[in-house]
Chimera marker file (.cmm) of the C-alpha trace (Angstrom):
<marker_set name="trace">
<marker id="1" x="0.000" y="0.000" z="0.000" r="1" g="1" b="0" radius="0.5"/>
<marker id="2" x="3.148" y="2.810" z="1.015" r="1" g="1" b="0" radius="0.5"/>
<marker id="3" x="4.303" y="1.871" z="-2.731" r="1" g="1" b="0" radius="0.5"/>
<marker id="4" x="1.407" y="2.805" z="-3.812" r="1" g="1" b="0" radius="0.5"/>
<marker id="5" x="0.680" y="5.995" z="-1.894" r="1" g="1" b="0" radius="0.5"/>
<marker id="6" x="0.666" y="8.889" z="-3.883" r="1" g="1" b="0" radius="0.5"/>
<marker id="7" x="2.251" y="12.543" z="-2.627" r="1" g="1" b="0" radius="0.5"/>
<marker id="8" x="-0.902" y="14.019" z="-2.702" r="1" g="1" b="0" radius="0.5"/>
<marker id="9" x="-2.672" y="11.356" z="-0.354" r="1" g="1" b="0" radius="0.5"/>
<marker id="10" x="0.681" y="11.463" z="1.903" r="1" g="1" b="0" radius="0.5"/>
<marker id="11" x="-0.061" y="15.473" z="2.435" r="1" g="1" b="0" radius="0.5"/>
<marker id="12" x="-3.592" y="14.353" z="3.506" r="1" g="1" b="0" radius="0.5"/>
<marker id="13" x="-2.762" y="11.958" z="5.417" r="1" g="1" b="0" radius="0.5"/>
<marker id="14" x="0.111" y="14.173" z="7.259" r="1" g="1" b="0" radius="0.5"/>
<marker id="15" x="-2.500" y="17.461" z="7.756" r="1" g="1" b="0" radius="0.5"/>
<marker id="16" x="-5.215" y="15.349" z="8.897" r="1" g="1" b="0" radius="0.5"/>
<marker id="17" x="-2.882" y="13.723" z="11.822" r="1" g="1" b="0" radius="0.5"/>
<marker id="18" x="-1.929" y="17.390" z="12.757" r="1" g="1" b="0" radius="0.5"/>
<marker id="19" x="-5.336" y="18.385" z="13.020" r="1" g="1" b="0" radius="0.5"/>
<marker id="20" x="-7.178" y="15.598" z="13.923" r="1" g="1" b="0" radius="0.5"/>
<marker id="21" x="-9.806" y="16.336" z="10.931" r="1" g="1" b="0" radius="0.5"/>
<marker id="22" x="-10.178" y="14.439" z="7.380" r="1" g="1" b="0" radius="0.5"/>
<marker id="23" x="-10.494" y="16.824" z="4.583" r="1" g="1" b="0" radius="0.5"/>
<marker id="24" x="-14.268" y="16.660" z="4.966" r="1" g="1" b="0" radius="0.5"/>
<marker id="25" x="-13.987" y="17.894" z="8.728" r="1" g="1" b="0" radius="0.5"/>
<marker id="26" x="-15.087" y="14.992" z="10.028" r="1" g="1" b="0" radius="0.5"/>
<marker id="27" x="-12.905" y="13.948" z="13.360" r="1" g="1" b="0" radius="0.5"/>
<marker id="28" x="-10.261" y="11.238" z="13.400" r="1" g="1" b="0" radius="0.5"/>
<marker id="29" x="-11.037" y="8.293" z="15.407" r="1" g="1" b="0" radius="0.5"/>
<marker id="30" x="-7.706" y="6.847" z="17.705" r="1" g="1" b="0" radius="0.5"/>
<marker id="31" x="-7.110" y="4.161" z="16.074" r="1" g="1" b="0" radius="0.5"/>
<marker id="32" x="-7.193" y="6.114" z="12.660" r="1" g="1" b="0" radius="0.5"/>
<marker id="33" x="-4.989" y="8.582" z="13.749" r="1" g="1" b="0" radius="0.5"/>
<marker id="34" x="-2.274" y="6.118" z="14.372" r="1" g="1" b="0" radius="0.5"/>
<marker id="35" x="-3.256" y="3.735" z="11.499" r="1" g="1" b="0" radius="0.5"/>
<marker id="36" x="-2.447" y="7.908" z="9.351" r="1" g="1" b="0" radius="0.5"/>
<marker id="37" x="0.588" y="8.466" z="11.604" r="1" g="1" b="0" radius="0.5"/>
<marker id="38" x="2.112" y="5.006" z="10.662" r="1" g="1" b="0" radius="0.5"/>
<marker id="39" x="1.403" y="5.102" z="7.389" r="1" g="1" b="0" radius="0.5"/>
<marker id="40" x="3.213" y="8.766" z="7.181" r="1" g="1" b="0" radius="0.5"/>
<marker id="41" x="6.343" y="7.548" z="8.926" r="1" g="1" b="0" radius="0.5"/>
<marker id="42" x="6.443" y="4.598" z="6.675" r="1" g="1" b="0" radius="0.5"/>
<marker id="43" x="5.673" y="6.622" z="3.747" r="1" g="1" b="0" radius="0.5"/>
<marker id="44" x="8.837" y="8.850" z="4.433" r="1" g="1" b="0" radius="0.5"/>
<marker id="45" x="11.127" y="5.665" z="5.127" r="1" g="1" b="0" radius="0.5"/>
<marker id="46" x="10.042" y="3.937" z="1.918" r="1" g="1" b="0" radius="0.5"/>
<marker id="47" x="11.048" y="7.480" z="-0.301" r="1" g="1" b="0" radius="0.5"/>
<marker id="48" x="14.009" y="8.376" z="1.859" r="1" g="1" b="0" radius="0.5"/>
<marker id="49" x="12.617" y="11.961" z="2.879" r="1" g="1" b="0" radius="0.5"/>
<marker id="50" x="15.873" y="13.741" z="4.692" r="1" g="1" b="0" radius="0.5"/>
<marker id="51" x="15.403" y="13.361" z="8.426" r="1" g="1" b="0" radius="0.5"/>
<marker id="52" x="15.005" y="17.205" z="8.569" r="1" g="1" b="0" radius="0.5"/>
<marker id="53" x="11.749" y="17.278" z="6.508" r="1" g="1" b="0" radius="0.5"/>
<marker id="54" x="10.363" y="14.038" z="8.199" r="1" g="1" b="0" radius="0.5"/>
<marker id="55" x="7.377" y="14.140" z="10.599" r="1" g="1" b="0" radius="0.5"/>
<marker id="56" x="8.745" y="14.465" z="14.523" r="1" g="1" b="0" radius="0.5"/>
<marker id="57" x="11.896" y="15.900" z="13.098" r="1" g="1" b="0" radius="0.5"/>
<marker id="58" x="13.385" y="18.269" z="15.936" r="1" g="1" b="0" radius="0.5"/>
<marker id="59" x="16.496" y="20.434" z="14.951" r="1" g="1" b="0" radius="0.5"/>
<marker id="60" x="18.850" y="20.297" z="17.767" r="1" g="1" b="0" radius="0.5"/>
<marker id="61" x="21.400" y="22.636" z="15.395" r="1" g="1" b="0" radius="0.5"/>
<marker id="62" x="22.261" y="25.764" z="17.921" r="1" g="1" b="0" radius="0.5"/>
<marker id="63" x="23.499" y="28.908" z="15.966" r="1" g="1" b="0" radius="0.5"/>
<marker id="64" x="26.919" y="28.232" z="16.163" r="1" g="1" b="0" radius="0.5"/>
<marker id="65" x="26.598" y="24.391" z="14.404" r="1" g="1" b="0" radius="0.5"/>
<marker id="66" x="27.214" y="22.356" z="17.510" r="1" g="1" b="0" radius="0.5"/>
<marker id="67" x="24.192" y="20.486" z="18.654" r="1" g="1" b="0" radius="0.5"/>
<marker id="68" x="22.016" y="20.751" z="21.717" r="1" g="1" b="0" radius="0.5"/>
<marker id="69" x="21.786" y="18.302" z="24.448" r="1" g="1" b="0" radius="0.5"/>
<marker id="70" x="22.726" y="15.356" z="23.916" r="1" g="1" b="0" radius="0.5"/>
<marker id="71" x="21.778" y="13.068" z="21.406" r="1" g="1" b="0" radius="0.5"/>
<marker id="72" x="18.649" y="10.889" z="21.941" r="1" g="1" b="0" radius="0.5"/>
<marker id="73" x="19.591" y="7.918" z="19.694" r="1" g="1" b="0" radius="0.5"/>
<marker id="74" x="22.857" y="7.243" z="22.035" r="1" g="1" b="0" radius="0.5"/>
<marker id="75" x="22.218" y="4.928" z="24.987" r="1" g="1" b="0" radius="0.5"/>
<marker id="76" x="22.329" y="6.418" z="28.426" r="1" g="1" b="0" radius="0.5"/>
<marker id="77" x="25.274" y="5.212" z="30.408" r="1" g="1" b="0" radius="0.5"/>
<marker id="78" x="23.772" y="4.351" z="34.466" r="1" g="1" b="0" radius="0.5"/>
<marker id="79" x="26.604" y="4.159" z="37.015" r="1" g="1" b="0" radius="0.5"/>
<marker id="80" x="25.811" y="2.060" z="40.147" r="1" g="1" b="0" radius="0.5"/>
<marker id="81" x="27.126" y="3.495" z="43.035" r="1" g="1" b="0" radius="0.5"/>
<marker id="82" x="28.121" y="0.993" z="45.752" r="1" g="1" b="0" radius="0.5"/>
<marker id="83" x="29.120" y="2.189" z="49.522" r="1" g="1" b="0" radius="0.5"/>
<marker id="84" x="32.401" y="-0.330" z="48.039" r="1" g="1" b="0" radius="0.5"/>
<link id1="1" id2="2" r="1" g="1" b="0" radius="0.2"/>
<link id1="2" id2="3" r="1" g="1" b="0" radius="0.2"/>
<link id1="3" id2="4" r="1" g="1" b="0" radius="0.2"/>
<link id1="4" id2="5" r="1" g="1" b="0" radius="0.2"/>
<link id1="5" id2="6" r="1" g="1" b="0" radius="0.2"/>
<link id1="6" id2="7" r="1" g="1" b="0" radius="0.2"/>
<link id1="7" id2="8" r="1" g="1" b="0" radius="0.2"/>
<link id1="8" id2="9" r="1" g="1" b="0" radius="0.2"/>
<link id1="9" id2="10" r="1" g="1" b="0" radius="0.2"/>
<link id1="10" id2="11" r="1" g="1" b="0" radius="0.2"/>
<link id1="11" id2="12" r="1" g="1" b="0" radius="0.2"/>
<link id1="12" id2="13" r="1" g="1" b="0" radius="0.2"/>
<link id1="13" id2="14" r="1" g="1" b="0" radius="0.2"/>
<link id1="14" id2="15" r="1" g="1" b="0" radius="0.2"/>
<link id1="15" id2="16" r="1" g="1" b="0" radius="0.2"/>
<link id1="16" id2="17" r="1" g="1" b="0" radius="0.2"/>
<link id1="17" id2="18" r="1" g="1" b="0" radius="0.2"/>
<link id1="18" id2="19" r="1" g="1" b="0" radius="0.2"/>
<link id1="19" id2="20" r="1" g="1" b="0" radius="0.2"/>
<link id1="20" id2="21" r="1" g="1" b="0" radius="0.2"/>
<link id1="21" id2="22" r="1" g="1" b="0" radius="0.2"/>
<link id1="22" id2="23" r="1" g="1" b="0" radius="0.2"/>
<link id1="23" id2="24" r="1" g="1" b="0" radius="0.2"/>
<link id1="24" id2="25" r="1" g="1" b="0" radius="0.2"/>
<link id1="25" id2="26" r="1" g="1" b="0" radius="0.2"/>
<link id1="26" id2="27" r="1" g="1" b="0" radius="0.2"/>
<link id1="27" id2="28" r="1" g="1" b="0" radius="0.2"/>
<link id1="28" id2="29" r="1" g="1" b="0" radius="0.2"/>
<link id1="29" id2="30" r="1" g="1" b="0" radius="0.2"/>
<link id1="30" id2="31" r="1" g="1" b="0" radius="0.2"/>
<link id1="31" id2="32" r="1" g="1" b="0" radius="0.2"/>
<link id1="32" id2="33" r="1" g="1" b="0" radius="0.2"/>
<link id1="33" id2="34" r="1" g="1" b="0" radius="0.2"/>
<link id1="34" id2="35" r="1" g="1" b="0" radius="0.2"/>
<link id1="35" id2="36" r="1" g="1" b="0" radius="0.2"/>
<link id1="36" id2="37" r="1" g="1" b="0" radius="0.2"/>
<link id1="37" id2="38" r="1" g="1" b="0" radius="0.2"/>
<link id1="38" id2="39" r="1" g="1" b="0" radius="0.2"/>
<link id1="39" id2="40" r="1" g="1" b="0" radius="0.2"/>
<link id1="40" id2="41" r="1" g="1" b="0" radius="0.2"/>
<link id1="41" id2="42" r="1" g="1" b="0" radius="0.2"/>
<link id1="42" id2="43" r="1" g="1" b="0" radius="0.2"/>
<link id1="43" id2="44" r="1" g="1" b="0" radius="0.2"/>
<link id1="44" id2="45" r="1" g="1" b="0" radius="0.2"/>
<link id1="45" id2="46" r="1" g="1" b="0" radius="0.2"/>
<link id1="46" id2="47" r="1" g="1" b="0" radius="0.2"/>
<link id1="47" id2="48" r="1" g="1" b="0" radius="0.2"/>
<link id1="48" id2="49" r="1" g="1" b="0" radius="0.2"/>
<link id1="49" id2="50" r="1" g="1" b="0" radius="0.2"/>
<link id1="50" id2="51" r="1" g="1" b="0" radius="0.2"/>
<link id1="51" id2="52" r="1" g="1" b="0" radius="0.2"/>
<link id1="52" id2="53" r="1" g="1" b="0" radius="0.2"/>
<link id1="53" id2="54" r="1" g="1" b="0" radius="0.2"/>
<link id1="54" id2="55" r="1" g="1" b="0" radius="0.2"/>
<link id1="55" id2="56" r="1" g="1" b="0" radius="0.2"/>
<link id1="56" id2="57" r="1" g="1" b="0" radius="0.2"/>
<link id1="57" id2="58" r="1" g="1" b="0" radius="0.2"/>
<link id1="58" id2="59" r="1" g="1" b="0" radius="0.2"/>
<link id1="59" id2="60" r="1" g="1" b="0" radius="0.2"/>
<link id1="60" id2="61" r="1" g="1" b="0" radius="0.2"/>
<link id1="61" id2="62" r="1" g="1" b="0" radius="0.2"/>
<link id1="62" id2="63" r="1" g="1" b="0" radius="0.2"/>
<link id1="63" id2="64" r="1" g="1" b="0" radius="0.2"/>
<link id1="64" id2="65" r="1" g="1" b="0" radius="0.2"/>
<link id1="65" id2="66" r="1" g="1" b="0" radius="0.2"/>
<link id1="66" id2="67" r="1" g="1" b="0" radius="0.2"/>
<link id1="67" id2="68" r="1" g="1" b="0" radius="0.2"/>
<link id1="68" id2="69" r="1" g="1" b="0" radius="0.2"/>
<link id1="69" id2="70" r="1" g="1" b="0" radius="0.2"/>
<link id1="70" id2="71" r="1" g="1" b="0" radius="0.2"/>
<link id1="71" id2="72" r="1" g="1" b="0" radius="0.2"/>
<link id1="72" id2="73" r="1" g="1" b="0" radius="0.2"/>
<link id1="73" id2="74" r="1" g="1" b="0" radius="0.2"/>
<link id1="74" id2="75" r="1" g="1" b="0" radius="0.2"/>
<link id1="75" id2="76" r="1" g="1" b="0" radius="0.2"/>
<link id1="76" id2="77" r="1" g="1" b="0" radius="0.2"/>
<link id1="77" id2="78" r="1" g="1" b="0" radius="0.2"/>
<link id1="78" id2="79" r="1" g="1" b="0" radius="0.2"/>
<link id1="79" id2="80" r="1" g="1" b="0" radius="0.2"/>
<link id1="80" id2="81" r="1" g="1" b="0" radius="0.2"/>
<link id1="81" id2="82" r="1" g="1" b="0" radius="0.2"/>
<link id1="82" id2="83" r="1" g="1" b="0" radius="0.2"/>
<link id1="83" id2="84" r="1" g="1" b="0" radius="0.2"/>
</marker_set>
């Protein structure tokens, strides 16, 4: 089905997850929301849309080029403190 997905149903799909309306005005159910959401992300994956333009994208790019906080797709490190 994301094969066959045309950009102008993608856009559709994308606006009505923002707003939680179809075209028609008519409200988005839960489960269709995430069934639009999913189908968005995949949509993106399948046509390699740059991380920058994809949904959820956040641009952690400060002024000066270095990046803010730290980066969420690096594991946390936990130290265990022992009374050792």
């Amino acid at each position: 089905m994301i094969e066959t997905m045309t950009p102008d149903v993608y856009q559709a799909l994308k606006v009505a997850v923002e707003i939680g309306k179809w075209p028609n005005g008519e409200k988005l159910s839960p489960e269709q929301r995430e069934t639009s959401m999913r189908a968005v992300i995949a949509y993106e994956v399948a046509r390699d849309i740059p991380q920058d333009q994809r949904v959820g994208f956040i641009d952690r790019t400060r002024p000066d080029g270095k990046q803010h906080g730290s980066d969420p797709m690096q594991p946390d490190v936990l130290r265990i403190l022992t009374d050792d």
